[in-house]
C-alpha positions in Angstrom: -4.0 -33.5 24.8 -0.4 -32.4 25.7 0.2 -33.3 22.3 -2.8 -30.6 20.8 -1.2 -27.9 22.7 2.6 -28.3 20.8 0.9 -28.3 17.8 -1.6 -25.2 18.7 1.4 -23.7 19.7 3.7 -24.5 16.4 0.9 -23.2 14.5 0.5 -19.5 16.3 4.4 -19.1 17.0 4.9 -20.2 13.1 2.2 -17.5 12.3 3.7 -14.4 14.6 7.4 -15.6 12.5 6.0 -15.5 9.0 3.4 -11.9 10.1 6.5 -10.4 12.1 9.4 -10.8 9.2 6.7 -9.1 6.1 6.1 -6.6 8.8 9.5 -5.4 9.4 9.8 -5.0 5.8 7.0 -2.3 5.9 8.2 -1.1 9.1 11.5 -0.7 7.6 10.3 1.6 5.1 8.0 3.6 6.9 4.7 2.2 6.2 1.6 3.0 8.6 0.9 -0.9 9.1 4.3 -2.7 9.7 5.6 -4.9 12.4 2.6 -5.0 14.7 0.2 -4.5 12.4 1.2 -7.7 10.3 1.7 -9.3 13.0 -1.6 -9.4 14.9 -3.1 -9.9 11.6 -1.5 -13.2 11.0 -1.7 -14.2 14.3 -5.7 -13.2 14.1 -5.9 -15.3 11.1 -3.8 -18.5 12.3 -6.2 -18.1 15.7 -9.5 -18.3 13.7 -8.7 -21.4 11.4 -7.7 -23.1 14.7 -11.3 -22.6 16.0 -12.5 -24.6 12.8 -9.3 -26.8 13.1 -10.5 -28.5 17.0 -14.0 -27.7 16.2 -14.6 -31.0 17.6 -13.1 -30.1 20.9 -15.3 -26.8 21.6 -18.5 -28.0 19.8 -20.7 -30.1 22.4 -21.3 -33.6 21.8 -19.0 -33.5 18.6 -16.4 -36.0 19.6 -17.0 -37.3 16.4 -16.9 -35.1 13.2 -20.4 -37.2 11.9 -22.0 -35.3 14.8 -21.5 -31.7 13.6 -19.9 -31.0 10.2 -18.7 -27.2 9.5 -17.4 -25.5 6.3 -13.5 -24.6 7.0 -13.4 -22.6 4.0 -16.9 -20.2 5.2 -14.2 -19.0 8.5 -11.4 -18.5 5.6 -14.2 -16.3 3.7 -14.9 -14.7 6.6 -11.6 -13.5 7.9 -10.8 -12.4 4.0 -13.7 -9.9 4.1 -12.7 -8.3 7.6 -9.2 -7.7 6.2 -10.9 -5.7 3.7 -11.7 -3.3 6.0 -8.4 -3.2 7.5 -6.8 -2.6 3.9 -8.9 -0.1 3.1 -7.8 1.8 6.5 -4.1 1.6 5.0 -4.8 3.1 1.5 -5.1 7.2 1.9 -5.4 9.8 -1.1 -2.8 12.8 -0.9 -3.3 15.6 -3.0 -4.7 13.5 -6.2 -2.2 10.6 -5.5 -3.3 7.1 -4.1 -0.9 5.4 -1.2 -0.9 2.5 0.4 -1.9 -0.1 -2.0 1.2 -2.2 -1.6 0.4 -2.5 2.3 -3.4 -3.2 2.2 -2.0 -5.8 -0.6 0.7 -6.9 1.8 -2.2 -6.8 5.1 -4.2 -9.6 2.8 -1.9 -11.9 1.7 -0.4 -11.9 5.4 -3.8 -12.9 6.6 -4.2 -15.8 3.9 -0.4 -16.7 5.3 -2.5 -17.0 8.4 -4.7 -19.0 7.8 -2.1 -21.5 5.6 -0.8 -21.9 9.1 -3.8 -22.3 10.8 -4.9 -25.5 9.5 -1.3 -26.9 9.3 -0.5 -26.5 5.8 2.9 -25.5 6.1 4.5 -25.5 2.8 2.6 -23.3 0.9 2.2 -20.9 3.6 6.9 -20.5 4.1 6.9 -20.8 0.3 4.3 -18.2 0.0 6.1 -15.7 2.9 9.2 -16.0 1.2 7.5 -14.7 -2.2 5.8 -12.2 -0.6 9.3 -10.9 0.7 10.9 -11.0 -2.4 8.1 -9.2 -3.7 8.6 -6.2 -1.2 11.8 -5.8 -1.3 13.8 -7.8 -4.3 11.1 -6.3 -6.6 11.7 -2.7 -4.9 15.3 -2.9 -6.0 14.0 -4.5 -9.8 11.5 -1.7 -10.0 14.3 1.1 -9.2 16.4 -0.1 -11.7 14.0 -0.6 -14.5 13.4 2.7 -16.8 9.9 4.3 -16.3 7.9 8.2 -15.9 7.6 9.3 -13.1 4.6 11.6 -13.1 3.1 14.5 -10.6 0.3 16.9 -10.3 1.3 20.5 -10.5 -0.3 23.7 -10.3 1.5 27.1 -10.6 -0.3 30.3 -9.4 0.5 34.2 -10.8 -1.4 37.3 -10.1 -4.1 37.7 -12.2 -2.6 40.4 -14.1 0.9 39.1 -14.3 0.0 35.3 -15.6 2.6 33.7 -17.7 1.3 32.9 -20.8 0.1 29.3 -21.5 3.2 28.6 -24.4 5.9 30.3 -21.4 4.3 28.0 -18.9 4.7 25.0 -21.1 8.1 25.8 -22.7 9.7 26.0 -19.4 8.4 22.2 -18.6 9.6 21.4 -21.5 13.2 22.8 -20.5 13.2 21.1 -17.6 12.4 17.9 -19.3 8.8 17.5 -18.7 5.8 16.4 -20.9 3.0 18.0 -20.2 -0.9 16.6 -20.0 -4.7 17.6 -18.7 -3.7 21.5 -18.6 -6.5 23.2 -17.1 -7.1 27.0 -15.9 -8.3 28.3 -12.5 -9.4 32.0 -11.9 -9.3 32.7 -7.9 -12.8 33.6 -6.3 -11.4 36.5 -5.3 -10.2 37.2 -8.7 -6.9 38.3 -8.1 -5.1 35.4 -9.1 -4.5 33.0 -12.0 -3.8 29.5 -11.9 -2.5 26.6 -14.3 -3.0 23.4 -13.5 -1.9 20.3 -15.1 -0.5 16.1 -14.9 3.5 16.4 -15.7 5.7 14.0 -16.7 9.3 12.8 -16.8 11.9 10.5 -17.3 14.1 11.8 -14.4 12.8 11.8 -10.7 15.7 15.0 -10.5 13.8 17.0 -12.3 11.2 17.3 -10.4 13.5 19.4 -7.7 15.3 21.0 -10.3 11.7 22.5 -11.5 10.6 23.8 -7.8 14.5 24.9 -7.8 13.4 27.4 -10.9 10.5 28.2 -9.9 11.4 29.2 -6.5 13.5 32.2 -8.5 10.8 33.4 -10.6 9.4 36.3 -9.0 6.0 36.3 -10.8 4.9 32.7 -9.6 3.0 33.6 -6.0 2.7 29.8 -5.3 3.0 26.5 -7.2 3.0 22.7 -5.9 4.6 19.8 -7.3 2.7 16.7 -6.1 4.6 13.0 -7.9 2.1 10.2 -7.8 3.2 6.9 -6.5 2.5 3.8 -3.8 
């Protein structure tokens, strides 16, 4: 019995570790599930598998595992599918940009971590925390270095009778170092003013202030946002 509870306990205390150190890495960089978060989850997880793992020990008249045989792998399944829903509440659309996919990723593979933990497999389940915190942050730093676009969703607004024309509009992307994509047009319902909107692109995340910089001085632009994409 005493010697049950030190391994219960290695396997929850091993869980809060490996949930607490991929937490603080969201925490660290302002994610909405971080330390806590990742945490419980793993903890959750670790808990659960231990109900499978001393099945025998809350399952009457099971002292013997020929008495009543489960399937570990249907409480794995079943923790995987309420993490779903606990992703999902991470990832959150702004303007026309998705967030929070790398979290609700990071909520799921903390709660496999969990279970990894739960039934004593140890190996995998370090090896497998380690990766994931490479991932998060030694990936961050690869991805930051490595060239890419960086795109955003812009509209610009002009009264009606004052619009910029379409060619202007474009030419001064172009200036700024922009590629420009999906253009569409947008009367008010008021019908006073006229609006272009549009998918940008660029090879320099700089430009995008040094755009809302111009724009800012041009007297005929009533309103304009400058939305960049991104987890």
């Amino acid at each position: 019995m005493d010697n049950d509870y030190i391994v219960i306990t290695i396997h929850l205390a091993g869980a809060l570790a490996a949930g607490g150190v991929i937490g603080l890495e969201r925490s660290y960089h302002g994610r909405p599930a971080g330390f806590r978060t990742h945490t419980l989850v793993c903890l959750a997880s670790s808990l659960l598998m231990l109900v499978t793992l001393y099945q025998w020990k809350w399952l009457p008249g099971s002292a013997s595992l020929d008495t009543v045989r489960t399937d570990p792998t249907r409480m794995a399944q079943g923790i995987m599918t309420g993490i779903g829903f606990l992703g999902a509440g991470v990832i959150f659309k702004e303007g026309l940009s998705v967030r929070g996919l790398t979290t609700a990723a990071s909520i799921w593979i903390t709660a496999a971590i969990g279970i990894l933990i739960g039934v004593g497999f140890y190996y995998p389940a370090i090896l497998t925390t380690v990766l994931t915190l490479g991932t998060l942050s030694i990936f961050r730093w690869i991805e930051a270095k490595l060239p890419s676009h960086f795109y955003a969703h812009h509209f610009i607004r002009f009264d009606r009778n004052s619009a910029m024309e379409e060619k202007e509009v474009k030419t001064l992307l172009v200036a700024h170092g922009f590629t420009v994509a999906n253009m569409s047009y947008r009367v008010s319902d008021d019908g006073l003013s006229f609006e272009y909107r549009m998918a940008i692109r660029t090879n320099d995340s700089n430009n995008l202030s040094t755009l809302a910089q111009s724009l800012r001085n041009l007297e005929r632009v009533r309103a304009f946002r400058i939305s960049p994409t991104g987890d």
